[in-house]
C-alpha positions in Angstrom: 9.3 19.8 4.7 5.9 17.9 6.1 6.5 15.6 8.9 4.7 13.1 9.9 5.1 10.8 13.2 4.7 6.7 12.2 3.9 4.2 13.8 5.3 0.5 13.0 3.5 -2.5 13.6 3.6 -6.4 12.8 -0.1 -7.7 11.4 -1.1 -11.2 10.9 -3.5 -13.0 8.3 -4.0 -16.1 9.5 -6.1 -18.3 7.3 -8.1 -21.3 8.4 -10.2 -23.3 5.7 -10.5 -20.1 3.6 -11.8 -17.7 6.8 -9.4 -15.4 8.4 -8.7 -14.2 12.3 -10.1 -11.5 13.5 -9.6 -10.5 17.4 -12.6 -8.5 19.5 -11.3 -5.7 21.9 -12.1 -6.0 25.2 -14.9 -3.8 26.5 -13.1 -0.4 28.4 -11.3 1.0 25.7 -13.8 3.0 24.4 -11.9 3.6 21.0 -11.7 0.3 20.5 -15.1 -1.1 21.8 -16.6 -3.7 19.7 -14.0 -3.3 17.5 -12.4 -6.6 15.4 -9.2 -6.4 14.5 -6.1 -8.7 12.9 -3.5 -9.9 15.4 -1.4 -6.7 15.6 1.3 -6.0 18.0 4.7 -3.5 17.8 8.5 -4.7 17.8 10.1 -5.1 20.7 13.7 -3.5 20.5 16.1 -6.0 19.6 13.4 -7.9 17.7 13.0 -9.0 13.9 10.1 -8.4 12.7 9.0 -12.0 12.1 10.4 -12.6 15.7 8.0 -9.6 17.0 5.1 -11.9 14.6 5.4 -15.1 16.6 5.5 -13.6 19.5 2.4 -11.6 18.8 0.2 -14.4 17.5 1.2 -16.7 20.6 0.4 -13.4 23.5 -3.0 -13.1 22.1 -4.0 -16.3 21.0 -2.4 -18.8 23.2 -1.1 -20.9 20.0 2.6 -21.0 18.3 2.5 -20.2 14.6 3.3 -23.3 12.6 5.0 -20.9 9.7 5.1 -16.6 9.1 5.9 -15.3 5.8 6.2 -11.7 4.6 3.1 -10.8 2.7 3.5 -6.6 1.9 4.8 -4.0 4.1 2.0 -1.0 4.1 1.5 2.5 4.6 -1.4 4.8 5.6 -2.5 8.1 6.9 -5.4 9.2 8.9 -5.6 12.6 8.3 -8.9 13.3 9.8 -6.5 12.5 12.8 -4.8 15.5 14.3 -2.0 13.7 15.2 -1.1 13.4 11.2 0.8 10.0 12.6 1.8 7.7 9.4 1.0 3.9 9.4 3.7 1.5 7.9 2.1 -1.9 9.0 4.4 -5.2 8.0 1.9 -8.0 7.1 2.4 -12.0 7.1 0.6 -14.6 6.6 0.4 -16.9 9.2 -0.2 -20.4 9.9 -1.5 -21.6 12.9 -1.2 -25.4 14.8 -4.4 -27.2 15.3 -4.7 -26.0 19.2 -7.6 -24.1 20.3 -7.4 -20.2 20.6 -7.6 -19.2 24.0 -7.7 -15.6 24.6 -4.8 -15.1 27.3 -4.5 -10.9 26.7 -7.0 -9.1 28.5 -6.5 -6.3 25.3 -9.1 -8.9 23.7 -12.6 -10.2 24.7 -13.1 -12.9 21.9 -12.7 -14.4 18.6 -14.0 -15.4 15.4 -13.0 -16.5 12.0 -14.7 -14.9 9.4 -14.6 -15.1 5.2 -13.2 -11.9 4.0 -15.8 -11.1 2.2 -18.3 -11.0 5.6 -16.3 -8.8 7.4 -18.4 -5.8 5.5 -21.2 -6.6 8.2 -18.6 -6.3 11.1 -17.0 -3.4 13.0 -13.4 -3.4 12.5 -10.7 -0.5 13.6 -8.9 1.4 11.0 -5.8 0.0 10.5 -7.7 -3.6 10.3 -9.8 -2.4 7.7 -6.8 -0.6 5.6 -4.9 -3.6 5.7 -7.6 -5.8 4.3 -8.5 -3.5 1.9 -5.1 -3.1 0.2 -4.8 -7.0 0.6 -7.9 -8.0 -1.4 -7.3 -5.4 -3.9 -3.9 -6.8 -4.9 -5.7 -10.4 -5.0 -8.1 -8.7 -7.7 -5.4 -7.2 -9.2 -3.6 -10.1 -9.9 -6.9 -12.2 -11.7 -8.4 -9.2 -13.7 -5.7 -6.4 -13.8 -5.6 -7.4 -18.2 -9.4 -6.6 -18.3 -9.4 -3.1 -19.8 -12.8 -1.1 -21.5 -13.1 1.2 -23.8 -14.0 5.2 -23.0 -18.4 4.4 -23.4 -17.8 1.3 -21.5 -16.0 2.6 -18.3 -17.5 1.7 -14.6 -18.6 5.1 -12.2 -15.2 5.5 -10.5 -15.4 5.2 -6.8 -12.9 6.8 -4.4 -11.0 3.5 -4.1 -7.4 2.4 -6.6 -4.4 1.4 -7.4 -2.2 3.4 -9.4 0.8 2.1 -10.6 3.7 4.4 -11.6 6.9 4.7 -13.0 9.8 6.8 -14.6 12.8 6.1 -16.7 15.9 7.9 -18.0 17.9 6.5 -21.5 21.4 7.3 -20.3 20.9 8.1 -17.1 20.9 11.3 -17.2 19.2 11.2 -20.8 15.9 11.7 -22.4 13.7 11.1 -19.5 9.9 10.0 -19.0 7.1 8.7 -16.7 4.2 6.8 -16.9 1.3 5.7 -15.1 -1.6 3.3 -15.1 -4.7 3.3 -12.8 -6.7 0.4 -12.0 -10.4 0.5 -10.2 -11.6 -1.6 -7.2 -12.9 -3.6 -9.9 -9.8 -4.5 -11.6 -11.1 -2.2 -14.4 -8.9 0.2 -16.1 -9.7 3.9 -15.3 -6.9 5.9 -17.2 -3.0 5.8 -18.1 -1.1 8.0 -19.5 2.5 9.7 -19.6 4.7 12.7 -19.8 8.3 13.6 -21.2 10.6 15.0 -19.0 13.4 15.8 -21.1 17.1 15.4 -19.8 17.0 13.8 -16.5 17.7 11.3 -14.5 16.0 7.7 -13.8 15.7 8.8 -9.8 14.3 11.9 -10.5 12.0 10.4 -13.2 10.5 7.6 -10.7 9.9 10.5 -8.0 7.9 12.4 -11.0 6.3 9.8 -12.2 4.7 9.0 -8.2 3.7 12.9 -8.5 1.8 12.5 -11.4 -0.2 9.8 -9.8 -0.8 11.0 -7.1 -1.9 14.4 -9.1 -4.3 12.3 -11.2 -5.8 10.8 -8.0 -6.9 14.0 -7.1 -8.4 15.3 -10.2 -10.3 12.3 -10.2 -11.5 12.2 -6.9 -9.9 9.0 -5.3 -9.6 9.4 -1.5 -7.7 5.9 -0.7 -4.9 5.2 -3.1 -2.3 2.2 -2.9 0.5 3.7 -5.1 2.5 0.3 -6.7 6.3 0.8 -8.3 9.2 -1.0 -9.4 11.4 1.8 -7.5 12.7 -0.6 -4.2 14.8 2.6 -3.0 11.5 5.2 -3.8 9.4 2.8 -2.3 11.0 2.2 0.8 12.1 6.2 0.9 7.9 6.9 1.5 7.5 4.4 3.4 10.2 6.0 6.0 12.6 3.0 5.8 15.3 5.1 3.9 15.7 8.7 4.4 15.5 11.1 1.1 19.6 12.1 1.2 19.6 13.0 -2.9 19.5 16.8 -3.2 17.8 16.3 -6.4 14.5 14.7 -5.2 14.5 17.1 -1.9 11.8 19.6 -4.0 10.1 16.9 -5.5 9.3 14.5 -2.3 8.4 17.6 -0.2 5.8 18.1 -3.3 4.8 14.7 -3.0 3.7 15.1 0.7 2.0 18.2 0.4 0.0 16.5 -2.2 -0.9 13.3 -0.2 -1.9 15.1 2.3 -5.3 16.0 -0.2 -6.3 12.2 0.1 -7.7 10.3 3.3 -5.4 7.1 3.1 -2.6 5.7 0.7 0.4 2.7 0.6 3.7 2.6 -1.1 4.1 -0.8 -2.8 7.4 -2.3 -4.1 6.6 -4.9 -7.0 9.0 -6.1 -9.1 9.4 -4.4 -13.2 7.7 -7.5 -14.7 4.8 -6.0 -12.6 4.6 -2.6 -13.6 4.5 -3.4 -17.2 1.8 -1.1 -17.6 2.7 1.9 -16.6 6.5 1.3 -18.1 5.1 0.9 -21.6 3.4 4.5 -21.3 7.6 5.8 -20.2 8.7 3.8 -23.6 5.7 5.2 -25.5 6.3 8.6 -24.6 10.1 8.9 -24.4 10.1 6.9 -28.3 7.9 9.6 -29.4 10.1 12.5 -28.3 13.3 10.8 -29.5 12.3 9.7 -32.9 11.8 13.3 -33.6 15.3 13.5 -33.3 14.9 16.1 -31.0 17.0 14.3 -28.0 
């Protein structure tokens, strides 16, 4: 099995007339220098992780949060990074009182609130930079994610999307299927699809159906991948919350890391079914067309 160390860390948005916080590193780190990044800090043992929040946004910036609320949980890998050390970074959104920011942590030089948009222009660490990337392209998900185009009318891919996935099982174990669904920077569809299993179960079938997207990604070239699924227990299994204790998915999720391992960064994302719908219909399509045959 591939193992990978992870780090967990609390990250803060905080938003201010539509601009965001972003923190400068203090000159002396020299892996950090000049670098912006979003309040970050880790979890103190003992700590929640909105407790380890609050405390974090009132270290470096001198101000109490007025409210913290739980925007995504994230995952990432740096593979360029010999270390192979996984990312699972636990956003919020946070609102801070009126006081001034006073920089009381020497870890940071200075301040500035920027638009999201301008932070292209700006040097920001890695982390930072995943985190506000997955962010903004949920946001666009959730305006344009019904805009679809035909085969002529289809934008250049970049090596930037969302794929959403899923798997399903009639019986449980029964006639079995996945699906998936895989949506551009843009919001623009790029391709869906799905596959029968045959007699399976609905575990084993959401495990599949994450291995066929993250199979597509790579034979079409996307390098940073936020992987979205109605699967709460997959989810949190890949995100190293839960450990993999089914026998039945041992094979599959060792598959699954071997495979991630092809693309430069990638996050697990729990959404709920009525959020998924897309790649669901393709398990329904396909499973329907197996089982009308009568041949299941």
């Amino acid at each position: 099995m591939l193992v990978m160390k992870q780090r967990i860390r609390v990250t803060a948005i905080c938003r201010r007339d539509g601009d965001i916080l972003l923190l400068k590193r203090a000159a002396g780190r020299i892996e950090g220098l000049s670098n912006y990044e979003l309040p970050t800090g880790k979890i103190i043992y003992g700590e929640q992780p909105e407790e380890a929040m609050t405390r974090v946004i009132y270290e470096n910036t001198g101000v109490q949060a007025q409210s913290v609320r739980l925007a995504d949980a994230v995952t990432f890998t740096n593979l360029g990074d010999a270390s192979r050390q996984g990312n699972l970074f636990i956003v919020y959104d946070v609102t801070l009182g009126d006081d001034a920011i006073k920089i009381v942590n020497e870890r940071y030089s200075a301040y500035k609130w920027v638009g999201i948009g301008d932070t292209s222009s700006m040097t920001l660490d890695e982390a930072t930079m995943m985190v506000l990337q997955i962010m903004t392209t949920k946001t666009v998900e959730v305006s344009t994610r019904t805009m679809r185009v035909g085969e002529s009318e289809r934008a250049p891919i970049s090596d930037t999307a969302t794929i959403y996935t899923d798997g399903g099982s009639r019986g449980n174990p029964g006639p079995s299927g996945l699906g998936y669904y895989i949506v551009g920077a843009d919001g623009r569809e790029i391709k869906r699809g799905g596959e029968f299993l045959g007699m399976s179960n609905s575990r084993l079938a959401e495990y599949y159906g994450l291995k066929e997207g993250i199979e597509q990604a790579i034979e079409l070239g996307l390098k940073r991948v936020r992987f979205v699924s109605d699967s709460l227990m997959m989810v949190n299994q890949m995100n190293g919350v839960y450990k993999v204790k089914n026998s039945d998915l041992w094979q599959v999720h060792d598959d699954i890391l071997k495979l991630l391992s092809k693309l430069d960064s990638y996050s697990f994302v729990h959404v709920p079914r009525s959020q998924n719908v897309e790649a669901d219909a393709e398990v329904n399509k396909i499973i329907d067309q197996y089982t009308m045959r009568g041949e299941y």
